[in-house]
C-alpha positions as CSV (number, residue, x, y, z in Angstrom):
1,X,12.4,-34.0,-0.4
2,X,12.1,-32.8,-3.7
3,X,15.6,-31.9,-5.2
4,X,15.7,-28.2,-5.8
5,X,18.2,-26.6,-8.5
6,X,19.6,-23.8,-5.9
7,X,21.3,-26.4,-3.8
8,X,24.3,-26.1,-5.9
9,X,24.6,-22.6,-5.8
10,X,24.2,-22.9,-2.0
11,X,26.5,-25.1,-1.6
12,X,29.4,-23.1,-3.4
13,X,28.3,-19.9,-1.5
14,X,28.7,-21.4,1.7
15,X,32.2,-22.1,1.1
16,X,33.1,-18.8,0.1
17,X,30.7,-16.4,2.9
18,X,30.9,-16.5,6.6
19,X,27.3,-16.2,6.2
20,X,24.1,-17.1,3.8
21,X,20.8,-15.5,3.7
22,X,18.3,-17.7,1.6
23,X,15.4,-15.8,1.1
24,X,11.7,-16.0,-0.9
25,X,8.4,-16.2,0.1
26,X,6.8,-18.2,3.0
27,X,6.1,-22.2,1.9
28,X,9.0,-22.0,-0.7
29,X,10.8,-24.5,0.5
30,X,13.6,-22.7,1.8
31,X,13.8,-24.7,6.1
32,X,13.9,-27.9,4.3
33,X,16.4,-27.0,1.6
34,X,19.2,-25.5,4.2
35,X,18.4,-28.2,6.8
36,X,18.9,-30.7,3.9
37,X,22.2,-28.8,3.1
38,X,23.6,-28.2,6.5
39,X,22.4,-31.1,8.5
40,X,25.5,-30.2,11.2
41,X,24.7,-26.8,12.2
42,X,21.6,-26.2,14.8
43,X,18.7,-25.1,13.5
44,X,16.9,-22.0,15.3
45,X,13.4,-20.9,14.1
46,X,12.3,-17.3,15.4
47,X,8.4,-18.2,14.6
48,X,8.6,-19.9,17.6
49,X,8.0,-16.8,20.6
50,X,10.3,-18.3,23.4
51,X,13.2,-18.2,21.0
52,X,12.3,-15.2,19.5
53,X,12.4,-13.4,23.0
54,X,15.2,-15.1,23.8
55,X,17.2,-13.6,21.1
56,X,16.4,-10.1,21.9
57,X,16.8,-10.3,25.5
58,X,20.5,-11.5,24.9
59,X,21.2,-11.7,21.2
60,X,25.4,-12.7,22.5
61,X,24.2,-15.8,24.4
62,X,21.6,-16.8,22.1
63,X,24.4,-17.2,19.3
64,X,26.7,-18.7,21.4
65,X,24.9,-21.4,22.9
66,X,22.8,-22.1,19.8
67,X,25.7,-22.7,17.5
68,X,27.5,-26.2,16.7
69,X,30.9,-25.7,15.5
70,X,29.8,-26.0,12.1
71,X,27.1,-23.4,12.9
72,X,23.5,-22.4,12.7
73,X,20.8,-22.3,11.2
74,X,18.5,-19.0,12.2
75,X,14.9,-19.5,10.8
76,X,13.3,-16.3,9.8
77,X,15.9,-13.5,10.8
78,X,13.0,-10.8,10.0
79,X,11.2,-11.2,13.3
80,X,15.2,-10.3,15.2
81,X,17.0,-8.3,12.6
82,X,19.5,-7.0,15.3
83,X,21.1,-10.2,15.7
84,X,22.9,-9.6,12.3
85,X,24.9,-7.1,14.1
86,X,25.8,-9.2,16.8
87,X,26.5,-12.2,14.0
88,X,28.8,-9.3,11.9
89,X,31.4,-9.3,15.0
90,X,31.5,-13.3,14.8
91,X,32.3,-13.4,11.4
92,X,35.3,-11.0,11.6
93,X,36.6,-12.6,14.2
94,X,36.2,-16.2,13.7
95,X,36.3,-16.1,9.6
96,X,34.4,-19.7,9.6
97,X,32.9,-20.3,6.1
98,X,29.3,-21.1,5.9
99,X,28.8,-20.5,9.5
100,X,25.6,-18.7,9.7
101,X,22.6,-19.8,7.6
102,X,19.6,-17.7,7.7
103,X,16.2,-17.6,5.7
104,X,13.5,-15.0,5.7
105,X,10.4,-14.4,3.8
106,X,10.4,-10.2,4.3
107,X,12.4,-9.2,1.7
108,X,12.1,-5.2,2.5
109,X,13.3,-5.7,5.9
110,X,15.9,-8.4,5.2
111,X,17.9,-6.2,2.8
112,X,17.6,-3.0,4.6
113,X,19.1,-5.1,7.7
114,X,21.7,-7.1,5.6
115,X,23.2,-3.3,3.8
116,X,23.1,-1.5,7.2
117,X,25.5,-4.4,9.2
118,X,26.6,-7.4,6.8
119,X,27.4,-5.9,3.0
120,X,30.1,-7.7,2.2
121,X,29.9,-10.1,4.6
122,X,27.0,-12.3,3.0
123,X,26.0,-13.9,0.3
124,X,22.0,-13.7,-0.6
125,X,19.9,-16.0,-2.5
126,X,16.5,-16.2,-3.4
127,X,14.1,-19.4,-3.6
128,X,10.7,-18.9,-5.2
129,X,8.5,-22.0,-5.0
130,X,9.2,-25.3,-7.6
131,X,10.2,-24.8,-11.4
132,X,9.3,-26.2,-14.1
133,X,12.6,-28.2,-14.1
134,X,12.2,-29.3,-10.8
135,X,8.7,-30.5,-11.2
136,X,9.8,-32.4,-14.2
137,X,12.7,-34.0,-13.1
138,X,10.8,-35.3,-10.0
139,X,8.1,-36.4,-12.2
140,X,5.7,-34.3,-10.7
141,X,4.6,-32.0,-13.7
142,X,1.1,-32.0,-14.4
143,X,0.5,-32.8,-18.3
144,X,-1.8,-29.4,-18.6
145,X,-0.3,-26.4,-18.1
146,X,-3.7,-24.8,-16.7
147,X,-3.5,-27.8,-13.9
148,X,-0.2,-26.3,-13.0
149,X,-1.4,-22.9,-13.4
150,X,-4.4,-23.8,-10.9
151,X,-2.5,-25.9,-8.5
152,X,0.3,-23.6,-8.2
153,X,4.4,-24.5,-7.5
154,X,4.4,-24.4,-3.3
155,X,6.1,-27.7,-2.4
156,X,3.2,-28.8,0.5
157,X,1.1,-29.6,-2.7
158,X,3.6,-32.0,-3.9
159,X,4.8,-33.7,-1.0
160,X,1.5,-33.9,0.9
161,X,-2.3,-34.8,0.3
162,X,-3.3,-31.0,0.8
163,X,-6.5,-29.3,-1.4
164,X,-4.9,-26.5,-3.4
165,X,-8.0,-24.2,-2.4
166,X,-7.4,-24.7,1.3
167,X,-3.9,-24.0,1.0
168,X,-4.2,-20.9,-0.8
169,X,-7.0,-19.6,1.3
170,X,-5.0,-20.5,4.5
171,X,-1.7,-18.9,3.0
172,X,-3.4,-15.5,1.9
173,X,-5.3,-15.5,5.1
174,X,-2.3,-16.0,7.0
175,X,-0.2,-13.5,5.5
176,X,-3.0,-10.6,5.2
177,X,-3.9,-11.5,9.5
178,X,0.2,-12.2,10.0
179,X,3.0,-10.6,7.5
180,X,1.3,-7.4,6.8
181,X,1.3,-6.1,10.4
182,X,4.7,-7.0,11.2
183,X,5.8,-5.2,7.8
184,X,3.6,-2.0,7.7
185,X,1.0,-0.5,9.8
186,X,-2.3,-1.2,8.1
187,X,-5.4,-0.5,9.7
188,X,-7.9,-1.7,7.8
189,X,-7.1,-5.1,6.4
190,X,-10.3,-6.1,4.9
191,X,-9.7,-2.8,2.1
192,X,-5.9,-4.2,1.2
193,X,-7.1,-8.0,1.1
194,X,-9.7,-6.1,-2.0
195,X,-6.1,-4.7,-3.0
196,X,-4.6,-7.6,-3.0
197,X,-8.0,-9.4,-5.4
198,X,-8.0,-5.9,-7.2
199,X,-4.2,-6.9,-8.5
200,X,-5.3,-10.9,-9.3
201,X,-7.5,-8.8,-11.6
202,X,-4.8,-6.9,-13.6
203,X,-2.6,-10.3,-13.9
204,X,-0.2,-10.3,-17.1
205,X,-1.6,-6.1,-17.6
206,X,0.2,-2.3,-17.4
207,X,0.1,-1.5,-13.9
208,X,-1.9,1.5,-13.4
209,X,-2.2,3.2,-9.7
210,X,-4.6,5.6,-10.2
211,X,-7.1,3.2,-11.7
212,X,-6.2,0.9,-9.0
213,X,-6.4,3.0,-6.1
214,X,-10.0,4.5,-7.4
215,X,-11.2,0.6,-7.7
216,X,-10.3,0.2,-4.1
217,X,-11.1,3.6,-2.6
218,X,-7.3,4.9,-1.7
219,X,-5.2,7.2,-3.0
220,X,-2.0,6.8,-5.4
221,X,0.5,7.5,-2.7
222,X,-1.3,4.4,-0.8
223,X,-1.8,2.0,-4.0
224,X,2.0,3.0,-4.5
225,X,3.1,1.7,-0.8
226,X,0.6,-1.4,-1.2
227,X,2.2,-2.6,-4.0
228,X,5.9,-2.3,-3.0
229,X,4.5,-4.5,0.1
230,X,3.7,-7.3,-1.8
231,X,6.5,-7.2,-3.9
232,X,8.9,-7.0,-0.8
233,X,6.6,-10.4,0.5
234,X,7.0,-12.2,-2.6
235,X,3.4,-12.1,-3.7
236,X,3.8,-10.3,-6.9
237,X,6.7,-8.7,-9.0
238,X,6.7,-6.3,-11.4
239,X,8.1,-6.9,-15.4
240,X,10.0,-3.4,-16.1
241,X,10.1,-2.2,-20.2
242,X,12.7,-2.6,-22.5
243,X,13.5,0.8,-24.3
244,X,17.2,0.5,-25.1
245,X,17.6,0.9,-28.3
246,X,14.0,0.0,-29.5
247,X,12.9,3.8,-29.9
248,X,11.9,6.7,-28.0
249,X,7.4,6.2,-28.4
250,X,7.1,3.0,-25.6
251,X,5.5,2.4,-22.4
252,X,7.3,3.6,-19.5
253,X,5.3,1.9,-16.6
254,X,5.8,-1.8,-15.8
255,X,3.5,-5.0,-15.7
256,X,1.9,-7.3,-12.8
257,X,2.3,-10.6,-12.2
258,X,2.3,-13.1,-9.4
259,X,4.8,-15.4,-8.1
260,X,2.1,-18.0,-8.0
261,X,-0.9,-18.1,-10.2
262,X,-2.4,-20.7,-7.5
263,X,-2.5,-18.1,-5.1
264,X,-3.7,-15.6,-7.7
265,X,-6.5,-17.7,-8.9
266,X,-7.2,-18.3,-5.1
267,X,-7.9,-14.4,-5.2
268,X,-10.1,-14.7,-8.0
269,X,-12.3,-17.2,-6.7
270,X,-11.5,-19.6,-9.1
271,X,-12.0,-23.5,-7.3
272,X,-10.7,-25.7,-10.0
273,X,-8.8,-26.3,-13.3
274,X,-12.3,-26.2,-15.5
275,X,-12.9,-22.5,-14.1
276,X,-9.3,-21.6,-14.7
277,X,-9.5,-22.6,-18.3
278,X,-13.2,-21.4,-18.9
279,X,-12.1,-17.9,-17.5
280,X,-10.9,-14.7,-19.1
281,X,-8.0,-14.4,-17.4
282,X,-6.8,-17.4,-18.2
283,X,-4.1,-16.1,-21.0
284,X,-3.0,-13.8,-18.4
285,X,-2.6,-16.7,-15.7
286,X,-0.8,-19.2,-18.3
287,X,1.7,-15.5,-19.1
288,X,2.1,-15.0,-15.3
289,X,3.0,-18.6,-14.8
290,X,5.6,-18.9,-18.0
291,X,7.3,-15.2,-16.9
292,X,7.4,-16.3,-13.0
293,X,9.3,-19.5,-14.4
294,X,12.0,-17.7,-16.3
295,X,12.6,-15.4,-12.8
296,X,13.0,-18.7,-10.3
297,X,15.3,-20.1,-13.5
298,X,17.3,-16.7,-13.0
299,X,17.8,-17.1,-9.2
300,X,18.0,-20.7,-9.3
301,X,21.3,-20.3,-10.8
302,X,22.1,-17.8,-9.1
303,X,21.7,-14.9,-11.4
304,X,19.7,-11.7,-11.1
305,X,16.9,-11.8,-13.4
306,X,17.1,-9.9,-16.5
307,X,14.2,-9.9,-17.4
308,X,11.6,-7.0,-19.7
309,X,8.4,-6.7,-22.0
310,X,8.7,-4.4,-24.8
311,X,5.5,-2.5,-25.5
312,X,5.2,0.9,-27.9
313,X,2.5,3.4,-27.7
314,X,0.6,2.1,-30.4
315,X,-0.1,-1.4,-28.3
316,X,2.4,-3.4,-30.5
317,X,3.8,-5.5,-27.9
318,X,6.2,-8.6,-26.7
319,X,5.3,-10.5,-23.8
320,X,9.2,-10.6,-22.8
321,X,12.6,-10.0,-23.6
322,X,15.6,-11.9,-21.9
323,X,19.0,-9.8,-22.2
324,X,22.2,-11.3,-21.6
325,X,25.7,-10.4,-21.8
326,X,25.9,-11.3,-25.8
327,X,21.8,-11.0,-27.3
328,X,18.5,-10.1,-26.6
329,X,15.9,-13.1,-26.8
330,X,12.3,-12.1,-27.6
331,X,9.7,-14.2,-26.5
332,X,5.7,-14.6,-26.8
333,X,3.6,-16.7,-24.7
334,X,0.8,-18.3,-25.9
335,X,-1.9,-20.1,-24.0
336,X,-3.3,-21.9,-27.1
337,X,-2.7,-26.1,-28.2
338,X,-2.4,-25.3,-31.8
339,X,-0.2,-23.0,-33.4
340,X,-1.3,-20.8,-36.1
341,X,0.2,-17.6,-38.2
342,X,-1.1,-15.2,-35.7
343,X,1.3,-16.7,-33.1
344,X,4.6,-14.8,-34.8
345,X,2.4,-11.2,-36.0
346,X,4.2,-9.4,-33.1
347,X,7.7,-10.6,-34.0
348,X,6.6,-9.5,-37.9
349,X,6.5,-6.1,-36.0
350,X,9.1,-5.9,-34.1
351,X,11.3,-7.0,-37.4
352,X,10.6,-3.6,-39.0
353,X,11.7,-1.8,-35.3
354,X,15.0,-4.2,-34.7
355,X,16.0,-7.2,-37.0
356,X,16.3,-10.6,-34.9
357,X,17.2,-14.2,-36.6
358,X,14.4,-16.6,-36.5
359,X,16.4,-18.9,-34.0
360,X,16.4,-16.0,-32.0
361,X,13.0,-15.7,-31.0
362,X,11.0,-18.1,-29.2
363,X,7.1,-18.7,-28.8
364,X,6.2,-20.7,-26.0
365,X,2.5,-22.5,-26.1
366,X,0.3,-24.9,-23.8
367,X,0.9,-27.4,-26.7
368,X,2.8,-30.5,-26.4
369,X,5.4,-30.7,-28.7
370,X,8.3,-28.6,-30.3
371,X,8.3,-27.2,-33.6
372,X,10.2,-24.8,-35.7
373,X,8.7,-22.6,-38.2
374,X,10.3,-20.0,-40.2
375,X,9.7,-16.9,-38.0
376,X,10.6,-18.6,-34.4
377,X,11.2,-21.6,-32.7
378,X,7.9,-22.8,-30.8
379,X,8.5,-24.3,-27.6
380,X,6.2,-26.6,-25.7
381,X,5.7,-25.0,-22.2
382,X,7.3,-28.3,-20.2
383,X,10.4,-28.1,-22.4
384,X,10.9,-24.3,-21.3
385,X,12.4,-25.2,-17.7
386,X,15.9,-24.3,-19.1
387,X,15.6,-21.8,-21.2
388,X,17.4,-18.8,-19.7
389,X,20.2,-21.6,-19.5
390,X,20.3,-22.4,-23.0
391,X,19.8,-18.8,-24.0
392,X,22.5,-17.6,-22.1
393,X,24.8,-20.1,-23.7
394,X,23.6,-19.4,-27.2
């Protein structure tokens, strides 16, 4: 198993919460982390139908003859939701710490479930597939950030001899045939699978649902639902503006990007690492890649991301903006090897708007090695794994 960095977290949760939702998309890792963590409750999966049906025919006996006394482990709680009512009296009366583990991959049906019967009661994290931090410390980081960028993060492509193509074909097929008719009820697959390629398209952009529901012949109301179904899926997730205190002329609407470029560049028909870095997108991809890092850094530690770009009507723009409790930490990302004067023009910019200290912002590049000029320290995109730690600290 390869050691992943919420296990900590985990662990402290459980001892405080009757019960522990990990959830994140499908292939993140998330059965082998709580088995790994809890190895002396039973484990439960409702993919499997006989269990599934066995849990909504008697939801009371299927708790009670499932669980150790340490507990259990229920595998994808999405496909039985009621059972967290059921689980709610449990908890109140037994008051056992860490009692009820359970993982799902639907995160719009999950929460809705978890505020209607356990609020309170339950303590929700989220695993996205591997970091940056966990690919390095188990050795596994690809030198090349577009070979990681190709390959993408799920954890099957580290631990076993599996083609990244196949996988990402399979896992898109899967959840287009699978996911999407168990979450909404969309006739005509085939038009949101050209969604879903239509979005791979607009990677690292403004997201704009009228042009995007024109391109795939649906209306704005529909591109609008599509999209808050992939978010709720973990396919994509959307960077939201920062306009605190930056001025009143900025972009209001946020931007796209994937949870996994792999799967992205599945979408995009790209087959290996010379396409990915021969191909137009590929700025976008090595962007999508970097900003997804900093989110699975957030919840890896347990934090909700906080997370923004800052754009102004005049296209002046920075690719990202961490805020924490004490600073605001601007951020480009760069895609190039060599780093040049046009690397720190936006940060020029954004000096005039709202001053920021040189060791204050932070370019990060598909170069190798560290540096520190006089407008920003450069970071090499491996050494980034920790950087919403460090920044947070600062």
């Amino acid at each position: 198993m390869i050691p992943r960095d919420l296990e900590k977290p985990l662990r402290e949760v459980a001892k405080q919460f009757s019960a522990v939702a990990v959830v994140g998309p499908r292939q993140s890792g998330k059965t082998t982390l709580v088995q790994q963590v809890f190895k002396k409750h039973t484990y439960v999966s409702l993919e499997d139908l006989d269990k599934r049906a066995l849990a909504r025919a008697d939801p009371r006996s299927f708790l009670r003859d499932n669980a150790t006394n340490a507990g259990i482990i229920i595998d994808e709680i999405q496909h039985v939701p009621e059972l967290l009512s059921y689980m709610q009296t449990i908890i109140d009366r037994e008051k056992k710490k860490g009692f009820f583990i359970v993982t799902g991959s639907q995160n719009l049906l999950i929460n809705e479930s978890i505020r209607q019967t356990l609020a309170g009661r339950i303590a929700i994290l989220t695993l996205y597939p591997l970091s940056i931090h966990e690919l390095e410390h188990a050795s596994l980081l690809p030198s090349r950030i577009e070979e990681v960028a190709f390959k993408g993060t799920y954890p099957r492509l580290y631990s076993e001899d599996i083609s990244p193509v196949k996988l990402h074909e399979n896992y898109i097929r899967g959840y287009v045939e699978r996911d999407v008719r168990q979450i909404k009820n969309i006739l005509d697959l085939g038009l949101f699978q050209k969604f879903l390629q239509l979005c791979a398209g607009r990677i690292g952009q403004i997201l704009n649902l009228n042009s995007l529901g024109a391109d795939c012949g649906i209306d704005h109301k529909t591109a609008r639902a599509w999209i808050s179904l992939l978010e709720a899926s973990y396919l994509i997730f959307l960077l939201n503006p920062y306009y605190k205190n930056f001025g009143k002329r900025l972009i209001k609407s946020p931007k796209l990007y994937f949870v996994d470029t792999g799967l992205a560049c599945s979408l995009l028909n790209i087959k290996n690492v010379q396409e990915l870095s021969a191909h137009y997108l590929r700025g976008g991809m090595v962007e999508s890649f970097i900003i997804s890092d900093l989110f699975k850094q957030s919840y890896n530690i347990d934090r909700k991301p906080s997370l923004y770009f800052w754009r102004d009507l005049a296209g002046n723009e920075i690719d990202c903006m961490i805020e924490t409790a004490h600073n605001i930490t601007p951020i480009e990302i760069k895609a190039g090897t060599t780093v040049n004067a046009d690397y720190f023009k936006q940060f020029v910019y954004l000096n005039k708007v709202e001053g920021f200290p040189a060791d204050k912002k932070i370019v990060i590049y598909a170069g190798q090695e560290d540096q520190r000029w006089p407008e920003a320290k450069v970071v090499a995109w491996q050494n980034s794994g920790d950087l919403i730690k460090s920044v947070s600290t600062d």
